[in-house]
C-alpha positions in Angstrom: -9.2 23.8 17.9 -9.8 20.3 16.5 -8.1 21.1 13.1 -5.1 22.5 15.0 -4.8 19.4 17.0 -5.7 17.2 14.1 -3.2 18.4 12.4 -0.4 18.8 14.7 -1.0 15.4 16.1 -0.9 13.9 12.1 2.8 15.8 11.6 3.9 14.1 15.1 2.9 10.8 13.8 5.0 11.1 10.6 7.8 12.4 12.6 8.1 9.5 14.4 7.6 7.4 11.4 10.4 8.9 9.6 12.4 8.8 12.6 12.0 4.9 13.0 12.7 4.4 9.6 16.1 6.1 10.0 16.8 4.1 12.8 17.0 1.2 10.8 20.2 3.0 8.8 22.0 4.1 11.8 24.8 1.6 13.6 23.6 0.8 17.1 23.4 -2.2 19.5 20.6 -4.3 19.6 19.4 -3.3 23.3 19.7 0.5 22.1 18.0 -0.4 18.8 15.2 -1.7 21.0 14.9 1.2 23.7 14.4 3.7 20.9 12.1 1.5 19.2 10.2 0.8 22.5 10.4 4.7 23.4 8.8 5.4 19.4 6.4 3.0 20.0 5.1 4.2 23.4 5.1 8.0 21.8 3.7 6.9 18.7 0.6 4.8 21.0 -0.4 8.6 22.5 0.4 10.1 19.3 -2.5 8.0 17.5 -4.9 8.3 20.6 -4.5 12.5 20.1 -5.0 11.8 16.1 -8.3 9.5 16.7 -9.7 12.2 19.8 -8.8 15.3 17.5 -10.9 13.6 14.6 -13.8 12.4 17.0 -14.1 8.5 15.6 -15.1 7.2 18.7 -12.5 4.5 18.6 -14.4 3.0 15.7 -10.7 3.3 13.1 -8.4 2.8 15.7 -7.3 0.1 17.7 -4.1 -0.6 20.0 -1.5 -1.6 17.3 -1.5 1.2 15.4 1.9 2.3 16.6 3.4 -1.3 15.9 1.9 -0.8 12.4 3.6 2.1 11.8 7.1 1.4 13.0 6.6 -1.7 10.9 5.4 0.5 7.7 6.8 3.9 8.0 5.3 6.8 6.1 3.0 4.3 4.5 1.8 2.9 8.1 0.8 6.9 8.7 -1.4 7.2 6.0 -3.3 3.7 6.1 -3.9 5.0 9.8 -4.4 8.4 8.5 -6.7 6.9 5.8 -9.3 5.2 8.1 -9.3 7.8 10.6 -10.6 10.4 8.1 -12.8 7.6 6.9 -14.4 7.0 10.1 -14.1 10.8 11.2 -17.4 12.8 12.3 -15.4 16.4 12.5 -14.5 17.2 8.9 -11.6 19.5 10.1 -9.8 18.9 6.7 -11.0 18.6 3.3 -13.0 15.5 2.6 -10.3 12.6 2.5 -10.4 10.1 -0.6 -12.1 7.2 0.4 -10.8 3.6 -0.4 -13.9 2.7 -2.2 -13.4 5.6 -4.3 
């Protein structure tokens, strides 16, 4: 079950990555620009939550502005996030992840 969810909960995150990123292209007000910024962020937050409980870290790789630093990154924001999580992970529900120091 926890490589299910980890997995699932990693392809939401990019998701809503690509999706902000795509925002920026599209022609739209500012106040909608910011609702569906503010309604990626808040789904992103859980998103990242369900990513660090599927992966067991015990909050030790992720902290509140995770979903800021991904709208502000993208793709590349998922896998620094993505990156530490697996770092910091006790479940090894995926292949060993490359480590930075590595």
């Amino acid at each position: 079950m926890a490589s299910w969810l980890a997995e699932k909960s990693e392809a939401i995150c990019e998701s809503l990555a690509a999706a902000a990123q795509e925002l920026n292209s599209v022609e739209s007000t500012p106040e909608v620009r910011q609702r569906l910024l503010n309604d990626l962020h808040g789904a992103l937050y859980n998103a990242t939550k369900i990513v660090e409980y599927a992966y067991d870290t015990e909050l030790v790789a992720w902290t509140p502005f995770e979903a800021q630093k991904i709208l502000d990154q993208g793709p590349d924001g998922v896998k620094a996030f993505m990156l530490r999580i697996k770092e910091y992970s006790d479940e090894q529900v995926f292949v060993p992840f490359p480590r930075t120091d590595a």
